[in-house]
C-alpha positions in Angstrom: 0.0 0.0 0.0 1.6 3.3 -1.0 0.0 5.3 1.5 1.4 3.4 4.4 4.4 4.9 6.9 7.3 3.0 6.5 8.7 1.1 9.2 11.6 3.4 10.0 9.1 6.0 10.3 7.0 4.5 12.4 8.8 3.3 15.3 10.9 6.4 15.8 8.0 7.2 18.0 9.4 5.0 20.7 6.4 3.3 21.0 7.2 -0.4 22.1 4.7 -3.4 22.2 4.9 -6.7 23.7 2.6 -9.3 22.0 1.5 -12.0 24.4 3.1 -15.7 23.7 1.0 -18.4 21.8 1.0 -20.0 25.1 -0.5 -16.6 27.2 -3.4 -16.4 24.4 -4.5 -20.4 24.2 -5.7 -20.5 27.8 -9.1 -20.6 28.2 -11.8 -17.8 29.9 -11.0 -17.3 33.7 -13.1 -19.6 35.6 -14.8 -16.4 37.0 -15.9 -15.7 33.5 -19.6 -17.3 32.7 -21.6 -16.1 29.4 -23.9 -19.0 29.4 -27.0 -16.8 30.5 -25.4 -13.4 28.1 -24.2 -12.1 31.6 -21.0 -11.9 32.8 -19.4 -12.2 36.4 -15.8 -11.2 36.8 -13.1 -11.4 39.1 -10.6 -8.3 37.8 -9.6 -6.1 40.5 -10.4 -2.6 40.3 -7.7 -0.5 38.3 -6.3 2.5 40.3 -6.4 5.9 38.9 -3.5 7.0 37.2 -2.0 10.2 38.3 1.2 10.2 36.3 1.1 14.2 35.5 -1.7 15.8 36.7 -0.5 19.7 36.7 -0.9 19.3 33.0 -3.4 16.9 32.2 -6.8 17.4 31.5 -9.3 17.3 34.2 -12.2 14.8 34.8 -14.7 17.1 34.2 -17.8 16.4 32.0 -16.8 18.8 29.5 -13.4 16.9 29.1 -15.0 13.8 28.5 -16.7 14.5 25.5 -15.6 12.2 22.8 -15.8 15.4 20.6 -12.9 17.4 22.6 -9.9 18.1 20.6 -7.3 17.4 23.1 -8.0 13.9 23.7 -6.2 10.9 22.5 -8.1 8.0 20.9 -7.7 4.0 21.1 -10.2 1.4 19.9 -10.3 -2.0 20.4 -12.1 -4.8 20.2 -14.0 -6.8 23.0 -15.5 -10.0 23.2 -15.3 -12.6 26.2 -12.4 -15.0 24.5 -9.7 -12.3 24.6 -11.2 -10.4 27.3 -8.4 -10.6 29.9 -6.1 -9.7 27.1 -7.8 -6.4 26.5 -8.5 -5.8 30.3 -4.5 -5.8 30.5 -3.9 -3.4 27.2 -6.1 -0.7 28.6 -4.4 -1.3 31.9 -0.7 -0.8 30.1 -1.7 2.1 28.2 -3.2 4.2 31.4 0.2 2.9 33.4 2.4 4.5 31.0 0.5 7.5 29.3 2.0 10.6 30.8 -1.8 11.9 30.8 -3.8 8.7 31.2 -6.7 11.3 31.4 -6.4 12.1 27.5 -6.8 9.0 26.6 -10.3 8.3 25.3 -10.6 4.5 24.9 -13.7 3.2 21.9 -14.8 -0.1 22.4 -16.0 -2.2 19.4 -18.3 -5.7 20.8 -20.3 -7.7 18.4 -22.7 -9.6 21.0 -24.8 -8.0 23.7 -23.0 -8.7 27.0 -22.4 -6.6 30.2 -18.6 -5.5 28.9 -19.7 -2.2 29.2 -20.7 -2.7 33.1 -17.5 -4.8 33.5 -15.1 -2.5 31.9 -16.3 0.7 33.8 -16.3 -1.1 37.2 -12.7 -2.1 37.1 -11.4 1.3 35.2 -14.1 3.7 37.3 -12.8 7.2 35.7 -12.0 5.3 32.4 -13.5 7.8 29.5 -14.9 5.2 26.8 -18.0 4.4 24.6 -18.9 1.5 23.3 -20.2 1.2 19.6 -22.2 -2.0 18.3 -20.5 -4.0 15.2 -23.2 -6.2 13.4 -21.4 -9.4 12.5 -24.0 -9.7 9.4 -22.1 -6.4 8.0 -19.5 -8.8 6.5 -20.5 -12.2 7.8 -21.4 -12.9 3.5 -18.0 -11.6 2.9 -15.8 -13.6 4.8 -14.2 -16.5 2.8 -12.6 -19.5 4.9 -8.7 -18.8 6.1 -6.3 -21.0 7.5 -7.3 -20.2 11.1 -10.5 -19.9 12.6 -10.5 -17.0 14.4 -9.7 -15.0 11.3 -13.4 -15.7 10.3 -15.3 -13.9 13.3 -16.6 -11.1 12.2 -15.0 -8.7 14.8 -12.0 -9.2 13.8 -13.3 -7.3 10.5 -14.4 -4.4 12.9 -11.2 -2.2 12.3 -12.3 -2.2 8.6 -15.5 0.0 9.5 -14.0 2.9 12.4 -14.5 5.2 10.0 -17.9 4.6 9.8 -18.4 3.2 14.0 -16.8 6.3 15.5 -18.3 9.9 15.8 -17.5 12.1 12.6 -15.5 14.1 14.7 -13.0 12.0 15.5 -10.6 12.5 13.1 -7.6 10.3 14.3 -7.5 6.8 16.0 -5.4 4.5 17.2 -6.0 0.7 16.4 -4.7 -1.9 18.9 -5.1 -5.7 18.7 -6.4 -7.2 21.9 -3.4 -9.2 22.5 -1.1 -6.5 23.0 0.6 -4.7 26.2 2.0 -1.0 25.4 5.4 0.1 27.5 5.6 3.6 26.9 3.9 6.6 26.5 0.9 5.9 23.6 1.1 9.9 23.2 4.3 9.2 21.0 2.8 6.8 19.0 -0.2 9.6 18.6 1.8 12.4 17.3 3.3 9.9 14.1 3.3 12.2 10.9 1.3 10.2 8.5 1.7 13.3 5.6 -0.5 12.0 3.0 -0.5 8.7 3.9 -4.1 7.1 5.5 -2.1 5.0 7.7 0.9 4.4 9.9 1.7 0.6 10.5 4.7 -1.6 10.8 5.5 -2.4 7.2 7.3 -6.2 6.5 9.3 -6.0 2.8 10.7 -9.3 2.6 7.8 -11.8 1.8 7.7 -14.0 -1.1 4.2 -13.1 -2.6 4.4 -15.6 -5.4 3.3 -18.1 -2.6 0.8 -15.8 -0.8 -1.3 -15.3 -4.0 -3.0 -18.3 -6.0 -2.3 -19.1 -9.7 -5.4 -17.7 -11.0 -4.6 -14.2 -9.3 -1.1 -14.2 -11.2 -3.0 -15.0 -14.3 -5.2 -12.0 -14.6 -3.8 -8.5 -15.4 -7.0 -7.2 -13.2 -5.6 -8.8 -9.9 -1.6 -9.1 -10.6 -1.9 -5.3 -12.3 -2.6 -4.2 -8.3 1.8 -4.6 -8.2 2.8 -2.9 -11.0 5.3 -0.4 -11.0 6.5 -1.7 -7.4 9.8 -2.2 -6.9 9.2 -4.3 -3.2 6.1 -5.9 -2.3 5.2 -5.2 1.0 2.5 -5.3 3.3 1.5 -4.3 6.7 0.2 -5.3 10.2 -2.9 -4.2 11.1 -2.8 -5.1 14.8 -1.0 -1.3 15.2 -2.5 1.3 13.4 -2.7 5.0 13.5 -5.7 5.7 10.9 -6.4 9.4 9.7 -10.0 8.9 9.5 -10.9 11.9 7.6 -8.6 10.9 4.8 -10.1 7.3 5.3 -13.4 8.1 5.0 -13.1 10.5 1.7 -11.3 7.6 -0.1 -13.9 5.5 1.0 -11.5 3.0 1.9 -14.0 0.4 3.4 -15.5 -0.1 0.2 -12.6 -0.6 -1.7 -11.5 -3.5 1.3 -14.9 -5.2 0.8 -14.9 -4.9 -3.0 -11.2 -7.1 -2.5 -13.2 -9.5 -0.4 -15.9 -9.9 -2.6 -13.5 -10.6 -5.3 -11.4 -13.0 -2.8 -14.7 -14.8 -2.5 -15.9 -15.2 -5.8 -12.0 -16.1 -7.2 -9.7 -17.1 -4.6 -7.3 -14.9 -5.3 -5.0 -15.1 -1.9 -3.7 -18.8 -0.2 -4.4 -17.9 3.2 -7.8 -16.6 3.6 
């Protein structure tokens, strides 16, 4: 994608993640956890409040917790009761190292109707946060099978629709995969210069596409066309983004991702799913 940061770029915002082990993310719900009845009873202790520079921080007044004001910093991420103690603990890491945890305005994406909200205010009490539903039947006729499961759920297709989930006025956001614990300052990561660009991600250059794509994509100029003109083929992560929703949205860059899945769908253009 031409309009993606490159790495170099990217990470001189210091901004370091730690993704949790294979082992970390296989275990299953905490035994506190029940959704049987669509409720949900858990045992995560109540998050203190961060005070890391309050002289120049905003305050927790009503006025500052308005989605819509300027100064605030925004994350989204996505919740659902598999990976739930994995987001509990990202929100957690960002507040613990944000020099203004009190900027940070957290947007949380769910696709079932469980008490997350409830559960998430009760262990961060002065946590600013909505929570916006994601219809799975949005791309649940999209989705084509991929070599692991969990890449079919529908939610994991939320990041695709911000743009169109979040309030028009926020004009920036910052996407984070629910496995991940941030270690610095997420302000740094906030303040990467996209220029023209719709996003900032960490860019990988050194993948053998021939293998990635099937036959039949290689043998139409329609598909194969896409990497003309390249001199690397590259492509990104999408578990850390930085998204310039105003650009996003006046590309209309959703459409132009579910026009690719309609065509993976209908052709089989890419291996993996």
């Amino acid at each position: 994608m031409l309009w993606i940061t490159r790495l170099s770029a990217f990470f001189s915002a210091a901004m370091a993640v730690i993704v949790l082990s294979p082992s970390l993310q296989s275990f299953p719900p905490a035994a506190a956890i029940r959704s049987s009845d669509r409720t949900l009873i858990s045992s995560f202790r109540n998050s203190p409040p961060f005070r890391n520079a309050a002289d120049e921080c905003l305050s927790s007044s009503a006025a500052d917790s308005n989605v819509c004001n300027p100064s605030l910093l925004h994350v989204a991420i996505t919740l659902d009761v598999t990976y739930l103690r994995g987001s509990i603990a990202a929100v957690n890491s960002i507040l613990q190292h944000s020099l203004c945890p009190e900027s940070v305005f957290f947007h949380f994406i769910v696709s079932s109707e469980t008490n997350l909200e409830s559960l998430v205010r009760s262990t961060f009490q002065e946590l600013k946060f909505n929570v916006y539903y994601f219809a799975p039947e949005t791309v649940r006729g999209l989705i084509s099978s991929s070599v692991r499961q969990a890449l079919e759920q529908p939610l994991n297709y939320a990041r695709n629709y911000l743009a169109e989930l979040l309030e028009g006025c926020v004009n920036r956001v910052i996407y984070l995969d629910s496995d991940l614990v941030v270690v610095d300052d997420i302000s740094k990561l906030w303040k990467t210069g996209l220029g023209s660009r719709v996003i900032g991600a960490p860019e990988y250059c050194h993948a053998n596409f021939t293998k990635y794509f099937t036959g039949g994509f290689w043998a139409e100029e329609r598909f194969s066309g896409t990497f003309r003109g390249r001199r690397r083929a590259c492509y990104f992560n999408t578990g850390v983004m930085v998204i310039d929703l105003k650009k996003w949205r006046r590309g209309a860059y959703t459409r132009r991702i579910e026009k690719w899945m309609e065509v993976q769908r209908s052709e089989r253009i890419y291996e993996l799913g």
